[in-house]
GUTOR-202421 format. One record per residue (C-alpha): chain; y, z, x; residue number from 0. Coordinates in steps of 0.25 Angstrom, whole numbers, plus 2048, in hexadecimal, padded with zeros to 3 digits. Example, Ala and Ser with C-alpha at 12.3 -4.5 7.8 and 13.67 -1.06 7.14 Angstrom:
BEGIN
REC vodren  yy  zz  xx bator
REC      A 7EE 81F 831     0
REC      A 7FC 81D 837     1
This chain:
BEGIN
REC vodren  yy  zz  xx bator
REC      A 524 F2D E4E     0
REC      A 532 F2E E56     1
REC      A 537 F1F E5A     2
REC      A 542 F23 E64     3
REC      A 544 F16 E69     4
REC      A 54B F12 E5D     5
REC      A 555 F1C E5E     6
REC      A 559 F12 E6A     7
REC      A 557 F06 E62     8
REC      A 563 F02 E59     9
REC      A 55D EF6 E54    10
REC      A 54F EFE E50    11
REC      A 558 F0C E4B    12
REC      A 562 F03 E43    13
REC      A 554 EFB E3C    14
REC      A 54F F0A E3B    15
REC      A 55B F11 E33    16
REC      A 559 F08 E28    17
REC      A 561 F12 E1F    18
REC      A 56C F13 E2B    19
REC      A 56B F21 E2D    20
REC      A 572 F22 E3A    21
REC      A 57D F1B E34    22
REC      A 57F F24 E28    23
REC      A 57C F31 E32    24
REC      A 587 F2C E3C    25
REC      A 593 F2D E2F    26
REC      A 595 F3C E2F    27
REC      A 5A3 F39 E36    28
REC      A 5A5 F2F E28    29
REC      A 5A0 F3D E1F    30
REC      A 5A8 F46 E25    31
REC      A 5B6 F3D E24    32
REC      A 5B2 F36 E14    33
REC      A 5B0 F46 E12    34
REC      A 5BD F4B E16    35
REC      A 5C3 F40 E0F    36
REC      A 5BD F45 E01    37
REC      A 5C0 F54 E03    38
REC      A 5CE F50 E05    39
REC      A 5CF F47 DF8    40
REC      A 5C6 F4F DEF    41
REC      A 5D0 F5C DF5    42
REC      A 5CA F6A DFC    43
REC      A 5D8 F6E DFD    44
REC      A 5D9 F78 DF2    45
REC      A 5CA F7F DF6    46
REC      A 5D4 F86 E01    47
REC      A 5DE F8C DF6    48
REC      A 5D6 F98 DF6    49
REC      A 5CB F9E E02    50
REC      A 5BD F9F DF9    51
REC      A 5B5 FAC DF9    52
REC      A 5AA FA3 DFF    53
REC      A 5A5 F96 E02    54
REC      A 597 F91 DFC    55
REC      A 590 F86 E04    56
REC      A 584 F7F DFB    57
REC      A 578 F7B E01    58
REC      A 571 F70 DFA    59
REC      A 567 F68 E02    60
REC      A 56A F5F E0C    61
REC      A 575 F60 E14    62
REC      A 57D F6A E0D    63
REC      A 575 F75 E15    64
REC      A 577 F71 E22    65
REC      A 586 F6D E1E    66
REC      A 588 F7C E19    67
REC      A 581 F83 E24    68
REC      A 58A F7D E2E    69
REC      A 596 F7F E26    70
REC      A 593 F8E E24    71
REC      A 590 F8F E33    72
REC      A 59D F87 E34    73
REC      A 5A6 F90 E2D    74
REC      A 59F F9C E34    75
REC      A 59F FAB E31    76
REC      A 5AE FAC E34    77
REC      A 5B1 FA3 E27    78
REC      A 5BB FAB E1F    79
REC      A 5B2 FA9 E12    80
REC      A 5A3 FA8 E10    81
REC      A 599 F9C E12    82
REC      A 590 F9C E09    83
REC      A 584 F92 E0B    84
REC      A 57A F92 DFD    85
REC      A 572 F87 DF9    86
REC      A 575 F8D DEA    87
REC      A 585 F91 DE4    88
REC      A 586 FA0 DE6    89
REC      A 586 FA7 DD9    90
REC      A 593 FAD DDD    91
REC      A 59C FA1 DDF    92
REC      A 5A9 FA2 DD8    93
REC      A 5B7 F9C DD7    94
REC      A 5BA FA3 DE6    95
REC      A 5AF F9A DED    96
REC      A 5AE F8C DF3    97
REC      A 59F F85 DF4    98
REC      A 59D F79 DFB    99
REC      A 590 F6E DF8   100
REC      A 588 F63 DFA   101
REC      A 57C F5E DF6   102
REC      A 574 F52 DF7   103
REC      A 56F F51 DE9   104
REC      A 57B F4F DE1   105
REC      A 574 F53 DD5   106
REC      A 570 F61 DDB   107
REC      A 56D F69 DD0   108
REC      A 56F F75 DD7   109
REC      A 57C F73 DDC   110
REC      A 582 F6B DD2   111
REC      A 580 F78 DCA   112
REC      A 586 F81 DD5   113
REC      A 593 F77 DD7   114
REC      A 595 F78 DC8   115
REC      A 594 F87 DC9   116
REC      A 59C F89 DD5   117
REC      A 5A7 F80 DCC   118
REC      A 5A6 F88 DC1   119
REC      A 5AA F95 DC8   120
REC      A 5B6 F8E DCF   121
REC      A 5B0 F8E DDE   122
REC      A 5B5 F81 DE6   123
REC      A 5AB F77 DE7   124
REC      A 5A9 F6D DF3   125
REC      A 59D F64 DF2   126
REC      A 598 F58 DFB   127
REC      A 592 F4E DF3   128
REC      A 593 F43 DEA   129
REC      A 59C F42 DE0   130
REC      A 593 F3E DD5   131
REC      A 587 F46 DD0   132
REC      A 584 F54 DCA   133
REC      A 588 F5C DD7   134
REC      A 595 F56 DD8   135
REC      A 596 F56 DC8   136
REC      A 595 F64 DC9   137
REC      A 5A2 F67 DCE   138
REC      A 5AA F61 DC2   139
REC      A 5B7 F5D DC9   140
REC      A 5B8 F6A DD0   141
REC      A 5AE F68 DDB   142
REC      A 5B5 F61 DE7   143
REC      A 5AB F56 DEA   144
REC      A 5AA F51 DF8   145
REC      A 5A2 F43 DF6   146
REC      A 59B F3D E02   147
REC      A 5A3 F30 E05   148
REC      A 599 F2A E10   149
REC      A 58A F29 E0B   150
REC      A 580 F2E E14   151
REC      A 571 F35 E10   152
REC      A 573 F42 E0B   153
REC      A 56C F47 E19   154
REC      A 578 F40 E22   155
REC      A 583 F46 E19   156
REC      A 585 F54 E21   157
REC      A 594 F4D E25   158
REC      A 599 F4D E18   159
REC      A 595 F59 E14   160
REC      A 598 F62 E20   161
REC      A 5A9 F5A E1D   162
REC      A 5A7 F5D E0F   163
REC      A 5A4 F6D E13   164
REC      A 5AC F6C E1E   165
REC      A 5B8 F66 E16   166
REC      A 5B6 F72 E0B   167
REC      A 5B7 F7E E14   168
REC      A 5C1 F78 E1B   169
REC      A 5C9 F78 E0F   170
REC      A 5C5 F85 E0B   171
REC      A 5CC F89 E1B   172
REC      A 5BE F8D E20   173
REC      A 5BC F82 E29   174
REC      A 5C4 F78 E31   175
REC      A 5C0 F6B E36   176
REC      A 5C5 F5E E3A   177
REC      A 5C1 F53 E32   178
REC      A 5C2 F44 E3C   179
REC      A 5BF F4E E48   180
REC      A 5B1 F51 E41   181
REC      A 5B1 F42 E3C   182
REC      A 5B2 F3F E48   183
REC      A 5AA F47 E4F   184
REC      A 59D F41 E47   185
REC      A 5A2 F34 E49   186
REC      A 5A1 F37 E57   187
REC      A 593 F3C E56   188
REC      A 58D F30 E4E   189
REC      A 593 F26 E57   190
REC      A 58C F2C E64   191
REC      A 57E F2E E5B   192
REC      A 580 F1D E56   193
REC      A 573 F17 E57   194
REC      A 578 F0C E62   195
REC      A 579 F19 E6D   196
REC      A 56B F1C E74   197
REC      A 564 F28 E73   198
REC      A 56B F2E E80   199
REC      A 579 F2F E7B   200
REC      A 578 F30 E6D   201
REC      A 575 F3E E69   202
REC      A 570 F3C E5B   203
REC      A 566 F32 E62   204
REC      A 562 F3D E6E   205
REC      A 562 F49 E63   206
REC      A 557 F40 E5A   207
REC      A 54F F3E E67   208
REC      A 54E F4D E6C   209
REC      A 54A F50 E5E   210
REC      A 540 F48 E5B   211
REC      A 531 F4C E5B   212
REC      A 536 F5C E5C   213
REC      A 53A F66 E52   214
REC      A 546 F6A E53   215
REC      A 54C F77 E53   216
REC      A 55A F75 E52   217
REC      A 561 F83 E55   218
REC      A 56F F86 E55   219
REC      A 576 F8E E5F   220
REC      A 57E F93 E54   221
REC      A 583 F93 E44   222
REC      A 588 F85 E45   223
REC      A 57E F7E E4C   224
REC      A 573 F84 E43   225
REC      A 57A F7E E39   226
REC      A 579 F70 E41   227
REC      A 56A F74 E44   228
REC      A 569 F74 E35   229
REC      A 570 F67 E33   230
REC      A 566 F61 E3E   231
REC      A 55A F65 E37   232
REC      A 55E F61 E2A   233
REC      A 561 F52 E2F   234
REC      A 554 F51 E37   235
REC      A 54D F56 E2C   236
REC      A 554 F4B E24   237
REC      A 551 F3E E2C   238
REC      A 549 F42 E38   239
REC      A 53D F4A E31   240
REC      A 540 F55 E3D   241
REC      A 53E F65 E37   242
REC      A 547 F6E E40   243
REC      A 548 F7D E42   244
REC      A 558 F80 E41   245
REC      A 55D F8F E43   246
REC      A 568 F96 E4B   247
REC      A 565 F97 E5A   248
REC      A 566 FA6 E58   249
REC      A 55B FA4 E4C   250
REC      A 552 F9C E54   251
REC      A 552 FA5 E60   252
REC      A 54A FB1 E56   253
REC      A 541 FA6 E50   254
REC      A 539 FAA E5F   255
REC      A 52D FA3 E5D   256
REC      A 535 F95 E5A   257
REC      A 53F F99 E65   258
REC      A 533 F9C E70   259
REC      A 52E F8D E6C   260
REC      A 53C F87 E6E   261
REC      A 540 F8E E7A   262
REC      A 532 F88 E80   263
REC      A 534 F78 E7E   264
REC      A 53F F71 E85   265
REC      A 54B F68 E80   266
REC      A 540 F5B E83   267
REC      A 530 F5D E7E   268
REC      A 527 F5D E8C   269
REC      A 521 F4E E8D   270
REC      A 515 F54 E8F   271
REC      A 515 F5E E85   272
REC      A 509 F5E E79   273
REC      A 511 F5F E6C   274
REC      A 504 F63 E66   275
REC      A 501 F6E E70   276
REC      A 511 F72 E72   277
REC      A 517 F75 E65   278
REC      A 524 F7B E6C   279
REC      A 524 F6B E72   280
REC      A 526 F67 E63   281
REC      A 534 F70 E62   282
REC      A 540 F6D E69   283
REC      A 54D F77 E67   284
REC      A 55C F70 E62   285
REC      A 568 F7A E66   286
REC      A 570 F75 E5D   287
REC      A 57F F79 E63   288
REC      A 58C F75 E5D   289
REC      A 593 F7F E69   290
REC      A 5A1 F7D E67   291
REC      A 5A5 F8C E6D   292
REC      A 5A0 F96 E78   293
REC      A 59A F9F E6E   294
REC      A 591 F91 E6B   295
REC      A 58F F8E E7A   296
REC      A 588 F9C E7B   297
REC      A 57F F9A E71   298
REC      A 57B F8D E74   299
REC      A 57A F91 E82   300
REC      A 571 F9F E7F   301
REC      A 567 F95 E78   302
REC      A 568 F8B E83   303
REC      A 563 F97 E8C   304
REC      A 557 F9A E81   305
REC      A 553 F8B E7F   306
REC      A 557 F83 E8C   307
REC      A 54F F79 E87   308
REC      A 556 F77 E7B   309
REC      A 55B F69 E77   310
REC      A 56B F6E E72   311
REC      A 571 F65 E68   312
REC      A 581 F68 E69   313
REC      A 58C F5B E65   314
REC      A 591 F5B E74   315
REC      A 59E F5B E7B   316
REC      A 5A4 F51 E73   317
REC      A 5A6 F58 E68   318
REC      A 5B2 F63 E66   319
REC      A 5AD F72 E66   320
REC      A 5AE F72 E58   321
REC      A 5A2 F78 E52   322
REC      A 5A3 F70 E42   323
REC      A 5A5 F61 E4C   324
REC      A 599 F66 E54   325
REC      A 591 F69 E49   326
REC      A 595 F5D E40   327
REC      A 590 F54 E4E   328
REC      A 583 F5C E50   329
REC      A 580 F59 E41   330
REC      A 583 F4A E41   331
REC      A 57B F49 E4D   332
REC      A 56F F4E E47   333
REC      A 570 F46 E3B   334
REC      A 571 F3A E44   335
REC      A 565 F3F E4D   336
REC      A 55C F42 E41   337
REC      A 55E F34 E3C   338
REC      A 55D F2E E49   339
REC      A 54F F37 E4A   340
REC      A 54A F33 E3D   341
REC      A 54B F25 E3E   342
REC      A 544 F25 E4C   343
REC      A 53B F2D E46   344
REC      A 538 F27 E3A   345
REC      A 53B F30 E30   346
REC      A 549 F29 E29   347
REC      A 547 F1B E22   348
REC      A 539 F1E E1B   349
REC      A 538 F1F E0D   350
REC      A 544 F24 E06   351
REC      A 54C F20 E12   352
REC      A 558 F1E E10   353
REC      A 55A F1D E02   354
REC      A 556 F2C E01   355
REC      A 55E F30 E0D   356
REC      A 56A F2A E05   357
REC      A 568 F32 DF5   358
């Protein structure tokens, strides 16, 4: 059962988060800086001597996916060079290619093969894990290994991994960011989510609340945000227990039977509604926006018009018109909210907790 009242309660939340959650969830700023700093001592600089043929993104599980899709989305479809997002090395990897990984499991058989492959053919090699451990052992000296500096469960570690991609296609002159402006941005983002701010003005807190009891399709307006939305339902699946249907707003709109349902229930469930007789009362619809140009604004706004009931979860004014800051905030504020969710719910510190949150 959901225990709102301890979302409020900083004496009962800090007693809850026994593994201290929030605080591990609030260092994605800390990720993103201690990663910067090991892509410029291990060296990217010669991954830009020559443009690859393509780009290879591996999926392992965890958040390697929701790291990738967002980065693919990112890059876009005018990127000079092919995004290539597999869960395996492409059989035609060479010398002319660059892959990116992460995994979880250090000792990923699967990967650890495909790193010693890719090395073996002369691509470039970016991973984002430990430095100890088969995956890592793969490389032989010719991987450049991007080690987490700030320990955090492997669910919390979307910020290191998304500087460690983003710090490789920036080398490779695909993407540009900048790297205290994004620090900072998530700084920003965990300081209005800390646990002493009530539920009214602390977004990660009002985010928790409006999703709790509901399942949540999270829908993005456009590429990006699906990505976010893929990121969202990945980090309440990890700590809240919450399933959530994540498309594409243009996606969703032919799924018509799901959309019908949606386009029927409001931002806030009737107080006199039956869930048992309603199921549609059971849903409730995220627009998940990182609008950060016109072409954005009329997307959101045309789904706006289709669901004006919808509950829109965009990062606000505060935040530049950047669409990789906007993303990067959205994302760190549903890492913050599923945590906050779980613990009000009871789904985080049982058995396991935090010990297996932190292997």
């Amino acid at each position: 059962m959901l225990d709102d009242t301890l979302l409020d309660d900083p004496a009962r939340l800090a007693d809850a988060d026994a593994g201290g959650l929030l605080r591990l969830a609030a260092l994605s700023g800390a990720q993103v800086r201690s990663t910067a700093e090991t892509a410029a001592e291990v060296g990217l600089d010669d991954l830009a001597e020559d443009r690859p043929r393509a780009v290879v993104l591996l999926t392992r599980p965890g958040v390697a996916v929701t790291v990738a899709r967002l980065l693919g989305a990112l890059t876009g479809p005018r990127c000079p060079v092919p995004v290539v997002i597999s869960d395996e090395l492409p059989t035609w990897v060479g010398a002319l290619d660059a892959v990116f990984a992460h995994t979880d499991d250090v000792g990923d058989v699967t990967l650890a093969e495909g790193v010693a492959t890719a090395c073996r053919r002369g691509a470039s090699v970016v991973l984002a894990v430990p430095s100890e451990g088969p995956v890592a052992a793969a490389g032989a000296g010719r991987a450049k290994v991007l080690a987490p500096r700030v320990a955090v469960p492997p669910a919390l570690a979307f910020a290191h991994v998304f500087a460690a991609g983003l710090c490789t296609l920036r080398a490779l002159d695909l993407l540009d960011f900048d790297t205290e402006e994004l620090a900072e941005e998530l700084d920003k983002e965990a300081e209005r989510a800390h646990p002493s701010h009530e539920s009214l003005s602390n977004p990660a807190k009002s985010l928790a609340l409006r999703l709790a009891e509901r399942t949540p399709l999270l829908w993005g307006v456009d590429a990006i945000s699906a990505a976010v939305a893929g990121h969202a339902s990945f980090a309440l699946g990890a700590h809240a227990g919450v399933p959530g249907h994540v498309a594409e707003y243009p996606q969703a709109v032919v799924q018509r039977g799901l959309h019908r349902a949606a386009a029927s229930v409001g931002s806030e469930a009737d107080i006199f509604a039956d869930p048992e007789d309603e199921v549609g009362a059971l849903l409730r619809v995220f627009l998940i926006s990182t609008r950060h140009n016109d072409q954005g604004e009329v997307f959101e706004r045309s789904a706006m018009r289709d669901l004006p009931g919808a509950d829109v979860v965009a990062p606000g004014d505060t935040v530049r018109a950047d669409p990789l800051l906007r993303a990067a905030v959205l994302a760190a504020r549903f890492d913050l909210a599923a945590v906050y969710l779980g613990l009000a719910a009871g789904t985080l510190n049982g058995p396991g907790w935090p010990a297996l949150a932190m292997s």
